[in-house]
MIVEX-110846 format. One record per residue (C-alpha): x, y, z; residue in one letter; residue number from 1. Coordinates in nm, 4 decimals, decimal comma. Example, Ala and Ser with C-alpha at 12.3 -4.5 7.8 and 13.67 -1.06 7.14 Angstrom:
# MIVEX-110846
@xx 1,2300 yy -0,4500 zz 0,7800 res a n 1 $
@xx 1,3670 yy -0,1060 zz 0,7140 res s n 2 $
END
This chain:
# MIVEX-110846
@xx -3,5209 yy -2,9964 zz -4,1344 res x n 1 $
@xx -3,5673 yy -2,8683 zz -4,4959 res x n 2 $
@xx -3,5736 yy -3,1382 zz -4,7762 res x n 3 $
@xx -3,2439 yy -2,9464 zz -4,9347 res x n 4 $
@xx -3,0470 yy -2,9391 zz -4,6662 res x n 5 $
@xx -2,7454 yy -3,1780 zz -4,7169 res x n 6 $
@xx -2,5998 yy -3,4059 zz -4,4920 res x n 7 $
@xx -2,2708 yy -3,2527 zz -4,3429 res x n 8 $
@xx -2,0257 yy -3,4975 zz -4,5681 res x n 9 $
@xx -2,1409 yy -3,3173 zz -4,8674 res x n 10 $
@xx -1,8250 yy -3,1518 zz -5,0158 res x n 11 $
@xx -1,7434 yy -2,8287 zz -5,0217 res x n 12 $
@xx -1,6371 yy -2,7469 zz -5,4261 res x n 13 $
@xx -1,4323 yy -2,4589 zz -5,5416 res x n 14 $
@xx -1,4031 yy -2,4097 zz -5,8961 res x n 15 $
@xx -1,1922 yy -2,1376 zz -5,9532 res x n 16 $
@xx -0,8406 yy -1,9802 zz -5,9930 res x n 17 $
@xx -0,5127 yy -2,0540 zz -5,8511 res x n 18 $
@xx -0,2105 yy -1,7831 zz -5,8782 res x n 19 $
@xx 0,1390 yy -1,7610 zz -5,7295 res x n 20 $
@xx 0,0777 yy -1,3832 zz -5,5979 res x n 21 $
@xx 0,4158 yy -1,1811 zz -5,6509 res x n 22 $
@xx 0,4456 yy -0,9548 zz -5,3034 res x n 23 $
@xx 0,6858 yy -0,6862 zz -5,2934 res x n 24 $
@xx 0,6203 yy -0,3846 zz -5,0064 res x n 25 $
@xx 0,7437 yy -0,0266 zz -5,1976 res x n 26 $
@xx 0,7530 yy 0,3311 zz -5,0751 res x n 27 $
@xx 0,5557 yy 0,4322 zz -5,3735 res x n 28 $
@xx 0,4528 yy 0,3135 zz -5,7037 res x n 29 $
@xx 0,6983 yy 0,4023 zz -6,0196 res x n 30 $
@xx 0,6611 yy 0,6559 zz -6,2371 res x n 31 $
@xx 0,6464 yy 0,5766 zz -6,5977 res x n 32 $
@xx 0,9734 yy 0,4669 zz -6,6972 res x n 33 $
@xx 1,1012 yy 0,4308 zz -6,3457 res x n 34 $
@xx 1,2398 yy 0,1334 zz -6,1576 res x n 35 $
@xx 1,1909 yy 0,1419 zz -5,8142 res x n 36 $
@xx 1,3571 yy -0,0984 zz -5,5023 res x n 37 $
@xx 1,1216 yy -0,3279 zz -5,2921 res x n 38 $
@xx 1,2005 yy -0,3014 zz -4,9560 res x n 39 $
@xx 1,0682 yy -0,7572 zz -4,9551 res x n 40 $
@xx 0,9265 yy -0,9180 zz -5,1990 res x n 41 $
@xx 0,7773 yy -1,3415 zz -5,1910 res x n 42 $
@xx 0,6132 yy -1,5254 zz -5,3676 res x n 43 $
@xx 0,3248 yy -1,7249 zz -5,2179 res x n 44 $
@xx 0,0126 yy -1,9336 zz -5,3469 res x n 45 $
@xx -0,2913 yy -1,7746 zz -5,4066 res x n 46 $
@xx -0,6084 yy -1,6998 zz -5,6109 res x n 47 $
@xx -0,9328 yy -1,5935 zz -5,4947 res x n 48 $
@xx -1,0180 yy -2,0197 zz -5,5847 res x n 49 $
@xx -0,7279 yy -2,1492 zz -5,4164 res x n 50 $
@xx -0,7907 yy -1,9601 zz -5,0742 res x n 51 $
@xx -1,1550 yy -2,0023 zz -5,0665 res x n 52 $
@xx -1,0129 yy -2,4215 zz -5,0833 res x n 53 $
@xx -0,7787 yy -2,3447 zz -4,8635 res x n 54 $
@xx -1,0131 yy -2,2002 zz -4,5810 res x n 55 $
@xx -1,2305 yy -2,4871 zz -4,6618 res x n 56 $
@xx -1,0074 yy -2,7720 zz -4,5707 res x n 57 $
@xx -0,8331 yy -2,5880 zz -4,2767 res x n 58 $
@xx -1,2046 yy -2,5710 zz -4,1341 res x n 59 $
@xx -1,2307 yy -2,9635 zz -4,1592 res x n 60 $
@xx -1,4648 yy -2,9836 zz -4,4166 res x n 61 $
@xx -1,4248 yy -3,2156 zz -4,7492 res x n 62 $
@xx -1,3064 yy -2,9675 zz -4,9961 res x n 63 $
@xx -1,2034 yy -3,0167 zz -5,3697 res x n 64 $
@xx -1,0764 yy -2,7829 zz -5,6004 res x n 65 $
@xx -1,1354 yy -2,7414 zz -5,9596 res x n 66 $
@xx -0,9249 yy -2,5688 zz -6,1679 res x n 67 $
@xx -0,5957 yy -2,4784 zz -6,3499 res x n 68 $
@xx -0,1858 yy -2,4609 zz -6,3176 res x n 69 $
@xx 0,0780 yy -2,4897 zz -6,5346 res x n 70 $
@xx 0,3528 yy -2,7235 zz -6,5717 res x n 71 $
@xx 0,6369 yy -2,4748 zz -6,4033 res x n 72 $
@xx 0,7522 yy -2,3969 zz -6,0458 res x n 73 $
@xx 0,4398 yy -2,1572 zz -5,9495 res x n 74 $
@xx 0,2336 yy -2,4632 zz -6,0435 res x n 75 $
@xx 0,4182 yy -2,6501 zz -5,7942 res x n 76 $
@xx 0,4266 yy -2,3752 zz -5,5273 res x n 77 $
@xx 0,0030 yy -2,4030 zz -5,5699 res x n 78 $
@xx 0,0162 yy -2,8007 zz -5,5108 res x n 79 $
@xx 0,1965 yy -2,8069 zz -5,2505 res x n 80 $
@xx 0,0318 yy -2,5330 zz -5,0613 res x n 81 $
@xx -0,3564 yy -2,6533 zz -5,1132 res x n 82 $
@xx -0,2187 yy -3,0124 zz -5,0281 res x n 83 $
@xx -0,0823 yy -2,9082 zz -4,6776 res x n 84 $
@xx -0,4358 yy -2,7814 zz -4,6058 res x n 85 $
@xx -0,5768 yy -3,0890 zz -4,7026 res x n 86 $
@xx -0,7434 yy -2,9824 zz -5,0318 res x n 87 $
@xx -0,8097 yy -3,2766 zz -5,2516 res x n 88 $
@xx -0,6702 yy -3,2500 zz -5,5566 res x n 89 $
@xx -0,8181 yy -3,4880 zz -5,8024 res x n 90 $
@xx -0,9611 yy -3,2630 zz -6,0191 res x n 91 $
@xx -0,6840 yy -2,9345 zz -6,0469 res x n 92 $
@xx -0,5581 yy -3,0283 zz -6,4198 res x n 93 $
@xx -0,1632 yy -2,9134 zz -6,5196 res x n 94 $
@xx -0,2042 yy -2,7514 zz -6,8715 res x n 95 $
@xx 0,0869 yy -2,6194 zz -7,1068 res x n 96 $
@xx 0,1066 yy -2,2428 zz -7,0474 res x n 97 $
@xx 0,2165 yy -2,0806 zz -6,7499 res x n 98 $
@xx 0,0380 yy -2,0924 zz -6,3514 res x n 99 $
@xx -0,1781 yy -1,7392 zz -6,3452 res x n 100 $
@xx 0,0212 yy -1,4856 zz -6,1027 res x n 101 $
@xx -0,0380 yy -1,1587 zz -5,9510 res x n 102 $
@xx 0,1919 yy -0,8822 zz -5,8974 res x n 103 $
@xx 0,1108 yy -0,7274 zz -5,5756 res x n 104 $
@xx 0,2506 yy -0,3955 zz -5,4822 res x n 105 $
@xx 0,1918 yy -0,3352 zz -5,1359 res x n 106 $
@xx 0,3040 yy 0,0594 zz -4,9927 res x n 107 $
@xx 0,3969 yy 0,2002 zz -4,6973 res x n 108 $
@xx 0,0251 yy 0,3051 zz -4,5844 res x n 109 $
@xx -0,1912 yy -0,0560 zz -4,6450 res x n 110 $
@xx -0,2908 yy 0,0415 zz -5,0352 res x n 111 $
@xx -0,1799 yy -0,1894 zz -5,2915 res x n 112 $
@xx -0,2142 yy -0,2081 zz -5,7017 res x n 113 $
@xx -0,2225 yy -0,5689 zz -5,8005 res x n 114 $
@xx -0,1451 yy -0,6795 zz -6,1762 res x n 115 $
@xx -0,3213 yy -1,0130 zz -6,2916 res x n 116 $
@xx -0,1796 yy -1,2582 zz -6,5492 res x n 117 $
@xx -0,4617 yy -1,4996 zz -6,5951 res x n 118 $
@xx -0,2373 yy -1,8084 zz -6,7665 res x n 119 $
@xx -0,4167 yy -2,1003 zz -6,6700 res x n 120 $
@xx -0,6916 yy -1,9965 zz -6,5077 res x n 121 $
@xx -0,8118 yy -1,8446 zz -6,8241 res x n 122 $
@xx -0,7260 yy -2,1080 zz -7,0474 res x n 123 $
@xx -0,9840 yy -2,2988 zz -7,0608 res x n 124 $
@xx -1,0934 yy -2,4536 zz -7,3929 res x n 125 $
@xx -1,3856 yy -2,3124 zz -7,5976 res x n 126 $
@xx -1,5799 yy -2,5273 zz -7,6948 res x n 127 $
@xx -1,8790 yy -2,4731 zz -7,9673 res x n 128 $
@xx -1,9863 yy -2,8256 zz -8,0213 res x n 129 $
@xx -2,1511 yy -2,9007 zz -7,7304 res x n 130 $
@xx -1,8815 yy -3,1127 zz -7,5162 res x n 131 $
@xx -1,8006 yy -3,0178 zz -7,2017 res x n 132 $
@xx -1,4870 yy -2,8067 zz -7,0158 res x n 133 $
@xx -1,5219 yy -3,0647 zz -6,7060 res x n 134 $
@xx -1,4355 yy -3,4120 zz -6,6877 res x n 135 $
@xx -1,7702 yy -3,6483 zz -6,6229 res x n 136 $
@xx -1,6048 yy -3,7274 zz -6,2771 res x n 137 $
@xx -1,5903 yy -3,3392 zz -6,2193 res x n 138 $
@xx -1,9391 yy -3,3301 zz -6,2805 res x n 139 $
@xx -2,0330 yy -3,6247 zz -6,0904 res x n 140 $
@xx -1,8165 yy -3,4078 zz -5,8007 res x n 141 $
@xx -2,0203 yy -3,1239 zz -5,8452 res x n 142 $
@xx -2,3557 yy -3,2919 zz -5,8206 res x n 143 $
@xx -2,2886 yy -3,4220 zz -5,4786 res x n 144 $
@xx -2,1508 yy -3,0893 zz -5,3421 res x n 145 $
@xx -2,2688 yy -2,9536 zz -5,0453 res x n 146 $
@xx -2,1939 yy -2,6173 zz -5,1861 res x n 147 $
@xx -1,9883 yy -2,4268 zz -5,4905 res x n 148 $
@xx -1,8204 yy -2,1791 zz -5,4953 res x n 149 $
@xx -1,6963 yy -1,9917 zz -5,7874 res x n 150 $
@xx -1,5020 yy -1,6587 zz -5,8522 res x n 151 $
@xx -1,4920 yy -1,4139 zz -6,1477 res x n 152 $
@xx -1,0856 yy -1,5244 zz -6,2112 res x n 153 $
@xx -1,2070 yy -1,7957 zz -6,4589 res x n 154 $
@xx -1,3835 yy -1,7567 zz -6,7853 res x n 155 $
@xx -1,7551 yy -1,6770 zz -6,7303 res x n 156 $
@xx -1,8324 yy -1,9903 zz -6,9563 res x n 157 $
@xx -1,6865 yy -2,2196 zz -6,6796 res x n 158 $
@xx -1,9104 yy -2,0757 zz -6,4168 res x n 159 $
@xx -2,1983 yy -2,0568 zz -6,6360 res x n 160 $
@xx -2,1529 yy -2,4652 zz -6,6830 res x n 161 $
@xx -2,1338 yy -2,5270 zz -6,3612 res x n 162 $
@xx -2,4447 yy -2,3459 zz -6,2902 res x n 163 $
@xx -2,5571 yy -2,5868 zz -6,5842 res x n 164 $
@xx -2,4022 yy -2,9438 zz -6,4321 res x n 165 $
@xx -2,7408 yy -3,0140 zz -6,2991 res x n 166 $
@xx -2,9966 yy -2,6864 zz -6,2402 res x n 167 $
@xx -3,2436 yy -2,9794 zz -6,0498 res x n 168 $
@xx -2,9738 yy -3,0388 zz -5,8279 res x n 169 $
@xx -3,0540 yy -2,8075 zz -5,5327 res x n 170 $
@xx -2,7067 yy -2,6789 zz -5,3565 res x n 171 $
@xx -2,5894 yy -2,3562 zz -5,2358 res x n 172 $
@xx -2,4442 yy -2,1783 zz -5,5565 res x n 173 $
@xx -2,1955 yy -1,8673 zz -5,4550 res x n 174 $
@xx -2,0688 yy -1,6426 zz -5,6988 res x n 175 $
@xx -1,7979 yy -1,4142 zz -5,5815 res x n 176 $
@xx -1,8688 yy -1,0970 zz -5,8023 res x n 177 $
@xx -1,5246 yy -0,9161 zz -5,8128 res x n 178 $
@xx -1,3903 yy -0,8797 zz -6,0161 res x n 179 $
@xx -1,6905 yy -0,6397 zz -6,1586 res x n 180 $
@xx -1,6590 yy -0,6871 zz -6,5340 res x n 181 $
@xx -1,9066 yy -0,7601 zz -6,8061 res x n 182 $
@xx -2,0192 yy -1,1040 zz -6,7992 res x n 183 $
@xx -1,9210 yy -1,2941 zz -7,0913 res x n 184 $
@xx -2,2421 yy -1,5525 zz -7,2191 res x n 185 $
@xx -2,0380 yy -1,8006 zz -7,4563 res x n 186 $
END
């Protein structure tokens, strides 16, 4: 057995995004200036985050997740839904603008176009004088993780100090590149 090998009860950390994803199954996608019916439409908690938490917990493994909602309904919706998994919650902050969401046009034949309103997942605070975007107990958290994973749905900064928490910390680091977009260095 390797020295960096962590015993099991090391959590499992998500930092990462949380949306209320906007289904709606159409025959096609509308032309410009067209409206279009949905044949069904829900709305249901998501985020690339939320689900990685969510498949986490429903495994039986101490999982947290870090991240963002906002103080609405879709906020709620997100709450809720990583609770009944048996996410722990301690460190998702409620911030003043609106829960991200994703529009998610699904068609006939399995393709799908998906819009992507960042809200809270994206705002995150920028900070230039050297204090940090997590809490000292959400770095503490992350220092005893078993493993982290973080998503591309957050602003690169926040992954980048995670990376940063504690580098002589060894843990299993995943970065889940897709989005592909140009990495932002803050």
């Amino acid at each position: 057995m390797s020295n960096s090998v962590r015993p099991t009860s090391s959590p499992l950390v998500v930092v990462g995004s949380a949306n209320a994803d906007i289904y709606v199954e159409i025959d096609r996608i509308p032309r410009e200036g067209e409206t279009v019916a949905a044949r069904t439409g829900q709305t249901l908690a998501g985020g690339k985050g939320a689900n990685q938490a969510a498949c986490g917990a429903r495994l039986s493994h101490p999982t947290y997740f870090i991240g963002q909602v906002g103080k609405d309904a879709h906020g709620m919706l997100i709450r809720d839904a990583l609770a009944s998994c048996g996410v722990r919650l301690d460190y998702l902050n409620t911030v003043s603008v609106s829960t991200g969401h994703a529009v998610v046009m699904l068609q006939r034949g399995g393709q799908n176009s998906i819009i992507i309103v960042g809200g809270a997942n994206v705002s995150w605070p920028r900070l230039g004088d050297g204090m940090s975007r997590l809490s000292t107990n959400a770095q503490q958290l992350i220092r005893r993780a078993g493993i982290i994973l973080l998503q591309r749905e957050l602003p690169d900064s926040v992954n980048i100090e995670v990376a940063k928490v504690n580098i002589s910390i060894k843990f299993e680091l995943c970065l889940y590149f897709l989005p592909m977009l140009k990495l932002e260095m803050y």
